[in-house]
C-alpha positions in Angstrom: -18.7 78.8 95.7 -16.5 81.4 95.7 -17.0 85.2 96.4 -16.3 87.7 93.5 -12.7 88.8 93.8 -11.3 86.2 95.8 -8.2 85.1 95.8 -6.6 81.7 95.6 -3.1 80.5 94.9 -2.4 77.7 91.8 0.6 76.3 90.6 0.8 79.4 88.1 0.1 82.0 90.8 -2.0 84.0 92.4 -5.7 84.5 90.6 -9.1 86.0 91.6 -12.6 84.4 91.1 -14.5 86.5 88.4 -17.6 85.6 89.9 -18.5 83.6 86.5 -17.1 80.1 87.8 -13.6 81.2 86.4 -10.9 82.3 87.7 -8.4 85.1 86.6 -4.3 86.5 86.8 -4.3 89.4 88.7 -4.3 92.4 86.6 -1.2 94.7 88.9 1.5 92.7 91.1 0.3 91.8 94.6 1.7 94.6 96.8 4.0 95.1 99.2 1.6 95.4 102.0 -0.2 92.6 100.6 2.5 90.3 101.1 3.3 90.8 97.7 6.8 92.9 96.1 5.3 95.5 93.7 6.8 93.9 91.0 5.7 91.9 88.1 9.3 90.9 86.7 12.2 91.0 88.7 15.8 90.7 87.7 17.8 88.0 86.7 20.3 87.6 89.8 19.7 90.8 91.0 19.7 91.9 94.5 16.2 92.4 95.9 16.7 95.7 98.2 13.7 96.9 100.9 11.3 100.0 100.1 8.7 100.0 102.7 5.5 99.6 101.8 5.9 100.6 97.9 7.5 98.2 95.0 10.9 96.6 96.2 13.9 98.0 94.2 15.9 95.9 92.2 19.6 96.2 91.7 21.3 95.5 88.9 23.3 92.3 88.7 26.9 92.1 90.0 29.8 92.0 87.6 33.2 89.7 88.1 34.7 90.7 91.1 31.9 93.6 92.6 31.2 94.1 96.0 27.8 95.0 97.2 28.5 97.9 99.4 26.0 99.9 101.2 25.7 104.1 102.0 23.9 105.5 104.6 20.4 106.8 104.1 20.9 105.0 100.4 20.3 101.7 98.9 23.5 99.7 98.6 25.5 99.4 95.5 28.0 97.1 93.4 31.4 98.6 92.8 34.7 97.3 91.8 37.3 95.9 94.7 39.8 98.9 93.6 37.5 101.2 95.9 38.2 101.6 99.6 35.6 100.4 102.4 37.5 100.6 105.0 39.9 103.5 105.7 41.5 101.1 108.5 40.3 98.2 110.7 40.6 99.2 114.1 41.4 97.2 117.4 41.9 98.4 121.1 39.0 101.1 120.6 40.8 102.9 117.6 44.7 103.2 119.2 45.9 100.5 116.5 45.1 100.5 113.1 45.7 98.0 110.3 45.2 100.0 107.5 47.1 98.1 104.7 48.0 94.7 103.1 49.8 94.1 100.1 52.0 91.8 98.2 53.8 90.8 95.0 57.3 91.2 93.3 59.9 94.1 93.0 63.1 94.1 90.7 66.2 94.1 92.9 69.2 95.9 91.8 72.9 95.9 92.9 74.7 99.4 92.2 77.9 101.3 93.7 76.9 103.5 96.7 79.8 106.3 95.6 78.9 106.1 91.5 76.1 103.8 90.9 77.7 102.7 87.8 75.7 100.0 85.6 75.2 96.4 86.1 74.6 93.5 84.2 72.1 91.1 85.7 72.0 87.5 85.3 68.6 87.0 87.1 66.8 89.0 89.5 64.0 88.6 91.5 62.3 90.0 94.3 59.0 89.4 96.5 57.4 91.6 99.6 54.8 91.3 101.7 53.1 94.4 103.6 51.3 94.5 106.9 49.9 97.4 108.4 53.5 99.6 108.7 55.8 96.2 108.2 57.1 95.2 105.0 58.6 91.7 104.7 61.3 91.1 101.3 62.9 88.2 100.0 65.4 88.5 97.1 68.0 87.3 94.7 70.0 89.0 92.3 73.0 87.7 90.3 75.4 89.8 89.1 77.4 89.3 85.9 79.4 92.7 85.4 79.7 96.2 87.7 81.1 99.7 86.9 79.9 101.2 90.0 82.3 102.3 93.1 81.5 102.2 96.6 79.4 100.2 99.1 78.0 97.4 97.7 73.9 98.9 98.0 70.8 96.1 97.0 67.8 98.6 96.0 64.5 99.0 94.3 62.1 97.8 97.3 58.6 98.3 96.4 58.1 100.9 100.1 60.6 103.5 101.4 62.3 103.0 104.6 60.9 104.7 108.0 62.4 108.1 108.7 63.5 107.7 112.3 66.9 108.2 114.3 68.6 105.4 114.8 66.8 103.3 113.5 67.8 99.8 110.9 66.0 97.8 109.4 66.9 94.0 110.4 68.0 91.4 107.5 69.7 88.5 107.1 72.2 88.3 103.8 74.3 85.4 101.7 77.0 86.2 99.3 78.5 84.3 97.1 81.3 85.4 94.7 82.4 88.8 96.5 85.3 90.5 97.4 85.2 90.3 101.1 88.3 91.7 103.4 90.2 88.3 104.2 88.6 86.3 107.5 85.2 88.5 107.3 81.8 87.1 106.5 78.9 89.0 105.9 76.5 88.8 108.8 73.3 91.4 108.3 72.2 93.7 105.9 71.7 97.8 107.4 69.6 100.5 105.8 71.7 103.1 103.9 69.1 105.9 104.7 66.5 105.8 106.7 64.3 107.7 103.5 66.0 105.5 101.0 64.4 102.0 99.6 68.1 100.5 99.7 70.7 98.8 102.2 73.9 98.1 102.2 75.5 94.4 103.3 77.6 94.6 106.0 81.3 92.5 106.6 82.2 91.0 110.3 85.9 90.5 110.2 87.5 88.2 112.8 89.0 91.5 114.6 87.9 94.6 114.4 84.1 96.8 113.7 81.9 95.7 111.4 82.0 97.7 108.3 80.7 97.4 104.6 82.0 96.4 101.6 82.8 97.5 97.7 80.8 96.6 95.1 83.0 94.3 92.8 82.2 91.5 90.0 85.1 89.4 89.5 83.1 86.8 88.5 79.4 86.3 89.0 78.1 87.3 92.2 75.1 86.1 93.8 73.6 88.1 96.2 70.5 87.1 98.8 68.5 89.1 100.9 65.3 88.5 104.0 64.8 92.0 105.5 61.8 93.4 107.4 61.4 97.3 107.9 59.1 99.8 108.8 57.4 102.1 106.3 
């Protein structure tokens, strides 16, 4: 037989022996001491968070896309993935940094580096991907109509150029359709400013410096662009 207030586990939980050949539910959740959580309910696909010896907290569920993150001294919490975890993740001991990683699509544009003028587009597209202080672009852009004058200068990246003497950002280019000085080809694209988020295409002429050339649309003009610069 039994003693009063025993315990004994069934298929429909934990019950104590009333000491009349029955036994009974436990009238307060099995504590945390016990071997029990302090709760008599706990959440639907919550997160079950440590409280020492009282009641275990219970968070709230996570929504689409949450992240539990924790605080010191505090019980974690979900938040959305806009907020920022990590300021930077560090290698070597804390001399390098990676600190930021994006990508997606920018709008390319063409304009006159004397009067930017307006263009007529055909198509353009533009993708980028950033690493750290890198930014890698692929682009296209076709041209239909210019009234701008000057260097022929590809724009609207989605970072601005590093500010540092003497420094270019390195590119690779393909025209098709423009005006070019006779035997030159264009070779590499240069940055226009180093605080500018545009380059101009440069010409390599059979004798002779390299050198740019004018923005013109005698027909359509298709312009390509890889470039990788620092930010």
């Amino acid at each position: 037989m039994a003693a009063n207030n025993a315990l004994n586990i069934t298929a429909s939980g934990i019950v104590t022996y009333n000491g009349a050949g029955s036994f009974t539910a436990l009238a307060n959740p099995l504590t945390v001491s016990n071997g029990g959580t302090g709760r008599a309910t706990l959440t639907t696909n919550g997160v079950l968070v440590g409280n020492g010896t009282t009641a275990i907290t219970m968070l709230t569920a996570g929504t689409n896309n949450s992240i539990l993150a924790g605080t010191t001294g505090s019980a974690p919490a979900f938040s959305t993935t806009s907020t920022t975890y990590f300021t930077a993740i560090s290698f070597n001991a804390g001399s390098h940094l990676l600190n930021a990683y994006a990508f997606g699509t920018f709008t390319g544009t063409m304009v006159g580096g004397s009067t930017a003028g307006t263009t007529t587009y055909a198509d353009q597209q533009g993708y980028y991907t950033r690493v750290g202080n890198l930014c890698y672009l692929s682009a296209y852009v076709l041209v239909n109509s210019v009234t701008g004058t000057g260097q022929a200068t590809f724009g609207g990246f989605p970072f601005t150029i590093k500010n540092q003497t003497s420094y270019n950002p390195v590119g690779t280019t393909i025209v098709n359709g423009a005006a070019l000085t006779a035997g030159s080809t264009v070779t590499w694209a240069q940055g226009v400013s180093n605080t500018l988020t545009a380059i101009i295409f440069q010409q390599n002429p059979t004798t002779g410096a390299a050198a740019s050339f004018a923005i013109a649309a005698p027909a359509q003009t298709a312009y390509y662009l890889t470039l990788m610069h620092q930010i």
